[in-house]
C-alpha positions as CSV (number, residue, x, y, z in Angstrom):
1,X,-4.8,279.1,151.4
2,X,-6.6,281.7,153.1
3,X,-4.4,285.2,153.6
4,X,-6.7,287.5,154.9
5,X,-7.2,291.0,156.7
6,X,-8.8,289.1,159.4
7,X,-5.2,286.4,159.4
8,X,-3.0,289.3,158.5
9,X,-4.4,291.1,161.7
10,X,-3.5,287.9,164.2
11,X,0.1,288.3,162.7
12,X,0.3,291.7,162.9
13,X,-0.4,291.6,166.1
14,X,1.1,288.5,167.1
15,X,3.9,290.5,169.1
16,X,1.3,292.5,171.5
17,X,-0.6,288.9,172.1
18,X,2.3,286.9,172.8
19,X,3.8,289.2,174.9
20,X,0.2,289.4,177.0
21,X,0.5,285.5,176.9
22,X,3.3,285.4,178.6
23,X,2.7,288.1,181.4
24,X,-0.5,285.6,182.2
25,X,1.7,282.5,182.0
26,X,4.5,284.3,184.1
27,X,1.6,285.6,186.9
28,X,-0.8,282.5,187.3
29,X,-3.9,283.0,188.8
30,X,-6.3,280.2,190.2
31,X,-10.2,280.2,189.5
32,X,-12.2,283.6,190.4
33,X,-8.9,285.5,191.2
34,X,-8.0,286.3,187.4
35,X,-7.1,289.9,188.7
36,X,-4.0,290.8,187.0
37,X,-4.9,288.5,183.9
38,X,-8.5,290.7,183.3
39,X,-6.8,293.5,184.1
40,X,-3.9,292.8,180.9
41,X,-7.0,291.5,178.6
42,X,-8.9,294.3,179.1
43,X,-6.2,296.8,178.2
44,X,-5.0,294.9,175.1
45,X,-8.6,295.5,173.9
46,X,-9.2,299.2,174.9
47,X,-6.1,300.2,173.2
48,X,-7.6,298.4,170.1
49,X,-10.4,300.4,170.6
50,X,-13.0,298.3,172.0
51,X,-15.5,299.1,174.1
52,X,-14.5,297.7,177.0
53,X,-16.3,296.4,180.5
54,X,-14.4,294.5,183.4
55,X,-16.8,293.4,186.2
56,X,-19.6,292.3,183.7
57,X,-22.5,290.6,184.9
58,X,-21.5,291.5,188.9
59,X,-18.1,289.2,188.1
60,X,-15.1,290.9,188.9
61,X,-12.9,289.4,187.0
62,X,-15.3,289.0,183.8
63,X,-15.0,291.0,181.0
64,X,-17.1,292.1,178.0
65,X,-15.5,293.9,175.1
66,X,-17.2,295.0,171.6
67,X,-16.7,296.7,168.2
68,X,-18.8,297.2,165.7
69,X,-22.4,297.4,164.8
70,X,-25.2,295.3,163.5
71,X,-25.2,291.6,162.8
72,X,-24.2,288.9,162.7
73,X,-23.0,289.4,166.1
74,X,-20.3,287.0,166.5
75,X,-18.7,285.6,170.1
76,X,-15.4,285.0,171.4
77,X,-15.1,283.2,174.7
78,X,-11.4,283.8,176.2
79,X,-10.1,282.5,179.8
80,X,-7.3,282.7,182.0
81,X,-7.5,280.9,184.7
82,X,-4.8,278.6,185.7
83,X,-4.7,275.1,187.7
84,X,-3.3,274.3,191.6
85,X,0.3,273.2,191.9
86,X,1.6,272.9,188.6
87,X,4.1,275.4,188.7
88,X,7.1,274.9,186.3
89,X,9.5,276.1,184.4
90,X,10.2,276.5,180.5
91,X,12.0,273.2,180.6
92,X,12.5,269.3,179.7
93,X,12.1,268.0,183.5
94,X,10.1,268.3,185.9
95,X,11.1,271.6,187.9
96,X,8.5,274.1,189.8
97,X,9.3,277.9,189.3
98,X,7.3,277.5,192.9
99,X,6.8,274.4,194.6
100,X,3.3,274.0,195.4
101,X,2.3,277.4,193.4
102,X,-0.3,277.0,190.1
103,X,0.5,277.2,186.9
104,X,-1.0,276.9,183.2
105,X,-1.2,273.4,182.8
106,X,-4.3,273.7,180.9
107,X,-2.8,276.6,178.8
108,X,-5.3,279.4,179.8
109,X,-2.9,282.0,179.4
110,X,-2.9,281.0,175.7
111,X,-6.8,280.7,175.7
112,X,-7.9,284.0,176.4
113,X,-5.1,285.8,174.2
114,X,-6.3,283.4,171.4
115,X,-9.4,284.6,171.1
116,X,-8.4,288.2,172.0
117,X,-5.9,287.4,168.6
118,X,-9.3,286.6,166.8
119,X,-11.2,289.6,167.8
120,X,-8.8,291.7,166.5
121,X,-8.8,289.7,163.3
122,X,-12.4,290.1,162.8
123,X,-12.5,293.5,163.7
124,X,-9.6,294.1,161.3
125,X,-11.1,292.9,158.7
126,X,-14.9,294.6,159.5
127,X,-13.2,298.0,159.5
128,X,-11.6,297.5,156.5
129,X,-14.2,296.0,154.3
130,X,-17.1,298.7,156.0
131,X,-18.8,295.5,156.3
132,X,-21.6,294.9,158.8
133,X,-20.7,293.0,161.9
134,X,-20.2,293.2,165.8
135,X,-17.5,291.4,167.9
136,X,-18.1,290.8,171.2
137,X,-14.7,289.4,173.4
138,X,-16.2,287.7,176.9
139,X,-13.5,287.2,179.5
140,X,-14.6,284.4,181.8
141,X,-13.6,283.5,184.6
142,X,-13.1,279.8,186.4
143,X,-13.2,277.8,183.7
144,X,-11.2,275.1,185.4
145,X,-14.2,275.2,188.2
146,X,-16.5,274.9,185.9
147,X,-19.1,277.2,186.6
148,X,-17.5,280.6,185.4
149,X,-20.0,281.2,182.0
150,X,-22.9,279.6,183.9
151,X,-22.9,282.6,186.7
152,X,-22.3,284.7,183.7
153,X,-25.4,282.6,181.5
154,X,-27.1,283.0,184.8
155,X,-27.2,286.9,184.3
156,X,-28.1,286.8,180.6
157,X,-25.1,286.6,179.0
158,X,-24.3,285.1,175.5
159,X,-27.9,285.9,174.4
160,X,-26.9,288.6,172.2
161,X,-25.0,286.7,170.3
162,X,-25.6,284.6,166.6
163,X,-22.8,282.8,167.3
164,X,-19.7,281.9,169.3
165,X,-16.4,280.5,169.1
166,X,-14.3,278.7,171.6
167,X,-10.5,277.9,171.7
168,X,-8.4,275.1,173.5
169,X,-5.0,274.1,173.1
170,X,-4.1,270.6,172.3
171,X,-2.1,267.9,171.0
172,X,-3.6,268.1,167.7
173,X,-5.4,270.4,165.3
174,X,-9.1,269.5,165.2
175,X,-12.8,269.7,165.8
176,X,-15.1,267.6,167.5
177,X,-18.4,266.8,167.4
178,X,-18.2,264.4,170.3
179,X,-19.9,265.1,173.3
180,X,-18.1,266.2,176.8
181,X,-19.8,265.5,180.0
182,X,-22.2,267.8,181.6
183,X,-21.6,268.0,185.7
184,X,-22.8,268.7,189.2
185,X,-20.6,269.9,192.1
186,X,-21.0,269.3,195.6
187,X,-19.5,268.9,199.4
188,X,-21.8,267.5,201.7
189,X,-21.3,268.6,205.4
190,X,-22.1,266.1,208.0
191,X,-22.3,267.5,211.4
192,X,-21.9,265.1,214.7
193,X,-21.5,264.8,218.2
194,X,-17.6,264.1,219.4
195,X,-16.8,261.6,222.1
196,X,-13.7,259.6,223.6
197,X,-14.0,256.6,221.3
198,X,-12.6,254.1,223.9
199,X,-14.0,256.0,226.8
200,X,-17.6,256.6,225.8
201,X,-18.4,255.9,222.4
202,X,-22.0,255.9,222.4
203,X,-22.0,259.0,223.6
204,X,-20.4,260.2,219.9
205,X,-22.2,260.6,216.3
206,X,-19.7,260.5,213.6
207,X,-19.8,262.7,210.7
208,X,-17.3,260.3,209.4
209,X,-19.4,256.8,209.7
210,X,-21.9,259.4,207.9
211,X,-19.4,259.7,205.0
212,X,-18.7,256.5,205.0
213,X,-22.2,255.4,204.4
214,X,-22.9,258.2,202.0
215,X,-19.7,256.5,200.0
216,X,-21.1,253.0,200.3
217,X,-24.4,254.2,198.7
218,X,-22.6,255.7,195.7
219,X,-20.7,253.1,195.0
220,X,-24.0,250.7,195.1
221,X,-25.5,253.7,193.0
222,X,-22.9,253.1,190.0
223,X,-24.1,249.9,189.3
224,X,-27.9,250.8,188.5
225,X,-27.2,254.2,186.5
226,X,-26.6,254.5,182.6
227,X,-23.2,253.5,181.3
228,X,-22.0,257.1,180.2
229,X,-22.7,258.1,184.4
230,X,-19.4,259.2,186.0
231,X,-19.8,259.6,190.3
232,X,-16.1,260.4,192.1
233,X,-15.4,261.7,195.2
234,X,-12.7,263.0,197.5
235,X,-12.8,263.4,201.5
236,X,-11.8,266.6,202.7
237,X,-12.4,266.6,206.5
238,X,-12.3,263.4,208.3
239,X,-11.6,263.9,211.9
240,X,-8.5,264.7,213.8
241,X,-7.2,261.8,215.7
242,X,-8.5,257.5,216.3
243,X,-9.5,258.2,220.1
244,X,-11.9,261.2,219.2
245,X,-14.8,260.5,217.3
246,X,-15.2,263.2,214.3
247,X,-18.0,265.5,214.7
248,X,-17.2,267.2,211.4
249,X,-16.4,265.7,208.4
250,X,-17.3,266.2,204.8
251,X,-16.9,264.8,201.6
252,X,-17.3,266.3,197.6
253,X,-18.5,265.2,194.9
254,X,-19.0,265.5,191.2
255,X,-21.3,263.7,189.0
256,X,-20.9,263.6,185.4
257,X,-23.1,262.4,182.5
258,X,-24.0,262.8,178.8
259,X,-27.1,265.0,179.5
260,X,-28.3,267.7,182.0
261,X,-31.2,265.5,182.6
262,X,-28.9,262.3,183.9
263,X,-26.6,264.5,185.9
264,X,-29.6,265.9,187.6
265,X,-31.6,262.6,188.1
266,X,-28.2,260.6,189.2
267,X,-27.6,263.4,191.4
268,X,-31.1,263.7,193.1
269,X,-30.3,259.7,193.7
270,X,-27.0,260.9,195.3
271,X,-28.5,263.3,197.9
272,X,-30.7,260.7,199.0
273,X,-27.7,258.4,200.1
274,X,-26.1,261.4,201.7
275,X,-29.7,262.3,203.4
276,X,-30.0,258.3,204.3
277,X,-26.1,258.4,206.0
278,X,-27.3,261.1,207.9
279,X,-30.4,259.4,209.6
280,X,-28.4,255.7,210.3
281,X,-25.9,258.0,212.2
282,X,-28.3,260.7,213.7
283,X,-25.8,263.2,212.3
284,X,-26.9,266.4,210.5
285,X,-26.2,267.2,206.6
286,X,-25.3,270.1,205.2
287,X,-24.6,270.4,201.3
288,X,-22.9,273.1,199.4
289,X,-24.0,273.1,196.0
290,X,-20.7,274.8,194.4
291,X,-22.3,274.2,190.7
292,X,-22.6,272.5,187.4
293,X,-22.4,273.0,184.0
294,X,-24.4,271.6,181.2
295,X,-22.6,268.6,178.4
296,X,-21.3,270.2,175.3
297,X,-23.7,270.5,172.3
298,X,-21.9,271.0,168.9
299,X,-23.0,272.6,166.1
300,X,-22.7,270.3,163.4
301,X,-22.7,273.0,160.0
302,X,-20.3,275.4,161.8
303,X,-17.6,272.5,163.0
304,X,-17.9,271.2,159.9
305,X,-17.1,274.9,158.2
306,X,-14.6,275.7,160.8
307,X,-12.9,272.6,159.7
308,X,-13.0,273.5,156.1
309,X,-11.1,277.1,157.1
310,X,-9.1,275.1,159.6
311,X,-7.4,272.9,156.5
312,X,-6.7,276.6,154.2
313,X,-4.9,278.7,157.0
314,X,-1.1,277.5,156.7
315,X,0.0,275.2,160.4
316,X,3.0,276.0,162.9
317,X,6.2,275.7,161.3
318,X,8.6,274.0,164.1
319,X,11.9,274.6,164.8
320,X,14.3,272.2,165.3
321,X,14.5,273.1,168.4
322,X,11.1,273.2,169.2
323,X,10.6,269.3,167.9
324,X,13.7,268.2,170.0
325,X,12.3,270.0,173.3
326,X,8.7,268.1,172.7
327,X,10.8,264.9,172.0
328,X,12.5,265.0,175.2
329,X,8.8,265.8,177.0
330,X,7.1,262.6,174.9
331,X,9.8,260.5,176.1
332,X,9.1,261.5,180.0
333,X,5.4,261.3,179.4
334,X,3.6,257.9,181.2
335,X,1.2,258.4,178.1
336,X,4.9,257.6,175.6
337,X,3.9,253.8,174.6
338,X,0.3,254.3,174.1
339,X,0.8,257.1,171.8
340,X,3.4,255.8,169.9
341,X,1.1,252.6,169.3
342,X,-1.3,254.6,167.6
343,X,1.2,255.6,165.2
344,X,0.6,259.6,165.8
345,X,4.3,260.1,166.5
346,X,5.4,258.9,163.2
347,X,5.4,262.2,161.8
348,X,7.2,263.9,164.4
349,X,6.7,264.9,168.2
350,X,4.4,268.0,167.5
351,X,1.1,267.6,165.2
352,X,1.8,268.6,161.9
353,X,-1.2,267.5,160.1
354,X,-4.8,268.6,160.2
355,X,-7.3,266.0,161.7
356,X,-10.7,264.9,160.1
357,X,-14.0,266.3,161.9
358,X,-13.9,264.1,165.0
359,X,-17.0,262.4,166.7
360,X,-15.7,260.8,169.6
361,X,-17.2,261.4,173.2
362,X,-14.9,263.1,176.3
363,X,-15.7,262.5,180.0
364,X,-13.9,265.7,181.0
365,X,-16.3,268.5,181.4
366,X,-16.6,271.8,180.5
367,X,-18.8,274.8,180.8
368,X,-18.6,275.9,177.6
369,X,-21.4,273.2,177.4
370,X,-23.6,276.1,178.6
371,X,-23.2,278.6,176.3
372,X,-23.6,276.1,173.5
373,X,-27.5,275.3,174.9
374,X,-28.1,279.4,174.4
375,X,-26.3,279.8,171.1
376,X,-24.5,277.2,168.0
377,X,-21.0,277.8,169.3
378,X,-18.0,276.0,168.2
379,X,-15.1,274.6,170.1
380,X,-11.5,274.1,168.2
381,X,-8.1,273.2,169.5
382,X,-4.9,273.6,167.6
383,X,-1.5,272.0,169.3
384,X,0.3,274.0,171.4
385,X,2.0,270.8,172.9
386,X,3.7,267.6,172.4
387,X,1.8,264.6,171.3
388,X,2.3,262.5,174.2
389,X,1.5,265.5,177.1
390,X,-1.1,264.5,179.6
391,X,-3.8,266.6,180.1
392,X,-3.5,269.4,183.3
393,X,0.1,268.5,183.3
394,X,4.1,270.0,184.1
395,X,4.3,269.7,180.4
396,X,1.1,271.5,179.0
397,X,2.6,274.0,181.7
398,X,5.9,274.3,179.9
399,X,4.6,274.2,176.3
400,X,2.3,277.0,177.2
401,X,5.1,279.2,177.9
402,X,7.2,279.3,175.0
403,X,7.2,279.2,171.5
404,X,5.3,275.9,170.7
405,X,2.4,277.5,173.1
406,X,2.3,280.6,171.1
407,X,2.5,279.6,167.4
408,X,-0.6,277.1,168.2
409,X,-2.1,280.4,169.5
410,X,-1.9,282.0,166.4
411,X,-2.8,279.8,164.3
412,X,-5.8,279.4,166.0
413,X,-6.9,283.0,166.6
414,X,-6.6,283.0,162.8
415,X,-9.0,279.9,162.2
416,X,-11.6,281.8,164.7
417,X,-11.0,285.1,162.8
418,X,-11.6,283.9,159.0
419,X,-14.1,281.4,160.1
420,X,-16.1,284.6,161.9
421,X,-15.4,286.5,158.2
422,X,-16.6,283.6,156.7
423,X,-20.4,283.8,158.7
424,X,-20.1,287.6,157.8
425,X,-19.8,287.2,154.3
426,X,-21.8,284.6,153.8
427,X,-25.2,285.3,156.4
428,X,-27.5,282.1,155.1
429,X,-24.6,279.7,157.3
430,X,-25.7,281.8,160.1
431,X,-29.5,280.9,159.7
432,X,-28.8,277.5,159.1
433,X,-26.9,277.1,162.2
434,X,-29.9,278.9,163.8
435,X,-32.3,276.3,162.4
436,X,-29.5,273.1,163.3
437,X,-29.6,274.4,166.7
438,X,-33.2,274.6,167.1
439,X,-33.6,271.4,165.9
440,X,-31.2,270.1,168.3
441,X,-32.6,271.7,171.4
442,X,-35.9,270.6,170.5
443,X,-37.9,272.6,172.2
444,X,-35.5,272.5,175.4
445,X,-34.2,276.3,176.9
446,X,-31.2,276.9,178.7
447,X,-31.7,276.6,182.4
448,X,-28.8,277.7,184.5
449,X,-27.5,275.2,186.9
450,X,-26.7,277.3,189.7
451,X,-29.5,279.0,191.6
452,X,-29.8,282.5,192.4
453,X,-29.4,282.3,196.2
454,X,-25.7,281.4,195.5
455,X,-23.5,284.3,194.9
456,X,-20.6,284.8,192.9
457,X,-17.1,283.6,194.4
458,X,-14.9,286.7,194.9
459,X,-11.0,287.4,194.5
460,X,-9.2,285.8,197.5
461,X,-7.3,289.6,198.6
């Protein structure tokens, strides 16, 4: 088992980053208006003695912290950002602190403290060796929007670095080398002329026919676009009443795909139904482009050495408590039946085993996915929840605020910290990750997403 300075360092520490967990969990903050959450992170990290700078890159609520010197130069990429509505309590039912209000039921609050956990490891471990290395924490911002590290990518960050690490909480304790969806983001406007619609009706133009239509082409559009395509949609202005017809309405969109180059040609095939609504109903489009972000690219050498250190650093040891509480939440879960089909609650409520190197393909999204076409950067999860919790759920809310959230914290702060040892010690895994990422960009450079004309989304005051 590995006992290092670096793991020694996430337990030594394990009350300052706990306690900073819970303040984020305890204040949620949506996408962009991580105030309170930077503000926490980046004081944890000065009094560690990092160099320390919150508004990186023109973001407010960004942060870029470093120690050390030389390389490799090795990555951590924290967030804190937490979802609409899913306020709720440390408890076994369903139960808002605030109805309505957001809350961490993607865990975020355990996110950025994670890898805050293994910057302190590393740096631990640098200091005490008088080894050569440099740590470099990145708060970012709107994950959960995902487009917070592609306005940072967009200002040149992550370039520095040899490699990076990424964190998520989960059900389980693995490492993928399946690919997540890469995406586009967008609300198309459609501007009309409003009428009595009994009175005069041909006197109107209606945005929402326009929608319509636009609709009605994407769904035609799904059946002539490649199989790993995802197009959904929600209207978010339709009109105001039957007897008026709508001369505003809008509708947003995200398309998802295996590669940058579908999302882009699927959604170039998209703007052209939205373009085509607009002449059949002589209305006017408008389209706000709010983003994208790029598929996932894994490093296959690093996941697979990740792994490796993921197996020697000793797992969560649950309470009996703990196990009962998940118990109760698996029960309550509408994922209970299919999870206990596989067989994965055989063994208990909460994960207790260490999963082979997984290569199975996620349609979520992330944008993480951009920083892995600049740099071979890694993405692990370590449970910090109960088998059966559905993702962006009441219960990942819950877990994430006590005990069964932290522990999986830990433990994974201490996987990113000996794994980052591991590249120091050992520099040739760093080159050869270098050369594995070469080959699988293949000649490709990152190009970000989200043009310059569109600025950065500030804090909601």
């Amino acid at each position: 088992m590995i006992n290092s300075i670096a793991t020694k360092a996430v337990d030594q520490n394990a009350e300052i980053l706990t306690d900073l967990a819970k303040k984020i969990w305890e204040y949620p903050e949506t996408a962009f208006n991580e105030v309170k959450a930077c503000e926490w992170t980046a004081e944890v990290l000065r009094n560690a003695g990092f160099e320390v700078e919150v508004g990186y890159v023109g973001m407010p609520t960004a942060i870029r912290a470093t120690w050390g010197k030389g390389h490799p130069v090795i990555g951590f990429l924290g967030e804190y950002d937490a979802l609409p509505g899913l306020s709720q309590k440390v408890s076994d039912e369903k139960e808002a602190i605030c109805a309505g209000a957001p809350g961490h039921g993607c865990a975020h609050n355990l996110l950025g403290v994670a890898c805050v956990g293994a910057a302190l490891g590393m740096k631990a471990e640098l200091e005490a060796s008088g080894k050569e290395g440099t740590v470099v924490f990145y708060g970012c911002p709107a994950e959960e929007v995902l487009t917070g590290k592609a306005f940072m990518a967009r200002e040149g960050a992550f370039t520095e670095l040899d490699a990076a690490f990424s964190w998520h909480g989960s059900s389980t304790n693995h490492v993928t080398l399946g690919t997540m969806t890469g995406l586009n983001s967008a609300v198309f406007h459609f501007h009309g002329i409003t009428a009595h619609a009994g009175g005069d009706p041909h006197n109107g133009r209606s945005a929402l026919d326009a929608v319509e239509i636009t609709n009605i082409g994407a769904n035609y559009l799904r059946e002539h676009v490649t199989s790993d395509v995802r197009i959904h949609y929600v209207i978010k202005e339709g009109g105001t009443a039957p007897n008026i017809v709508p001369d505003k309405a809008s509708v947003w969109y995200y398309v998802r795909a295996m590669s940058r180059e579908a999302v882009e040609d699927t959604y170039r095939r998209l703007v052209k139904c939205a373009e085509g609504a607009a002449h059949m109903t002589e209305t006017k489009l408008e389209i706000e482009f709010k983003g994208g972000c790029y598929n996932t690219l894994n490093p296959v050498l690093l996941s697979n050495v990740t792994h490796d250190v993921m197996e020697q650093i000793e797992l969560p040891q649950w309470t009996e408590e703990e196990k009962a509480f998940a118990e109760t939440l698996n029960a309550k879960s509408q994922q209970y039946e299919v999870v206990k089909a596989t067989g994965a609650l055989e063994n208990g409520p909460l994960c207790t085993t260490v999963s082979p190197v997984l290569n199975e393909d996620g349609y979520g999204s992330t944008d993480v996915g951009d920083v892995m076409h600049i740099v071979p950067c890694v993405q692990l999860m370590t449970a910090t929840n109960n088998l059966a919790a559905p993702g962006h759920s009441w219960q990942i809310t819950a877990c994430a605020g006590m005990s069964i959230g932290m522990k999986g914290m830990l433990y994974g702060a201490k996987v990113m910290a000996a794994t980052a040892m591991k590249l120091v010690d050992e520099p040739e895994l760093v080159e050869q990750a270098k050369e594995e990422f070469k080959k699988q960009m293949n000649g490709k450079t990152y190009k970000c997403p989200i043009p310059k004309e569109i600025p950065v989304p500030m804090p909601v005051k």
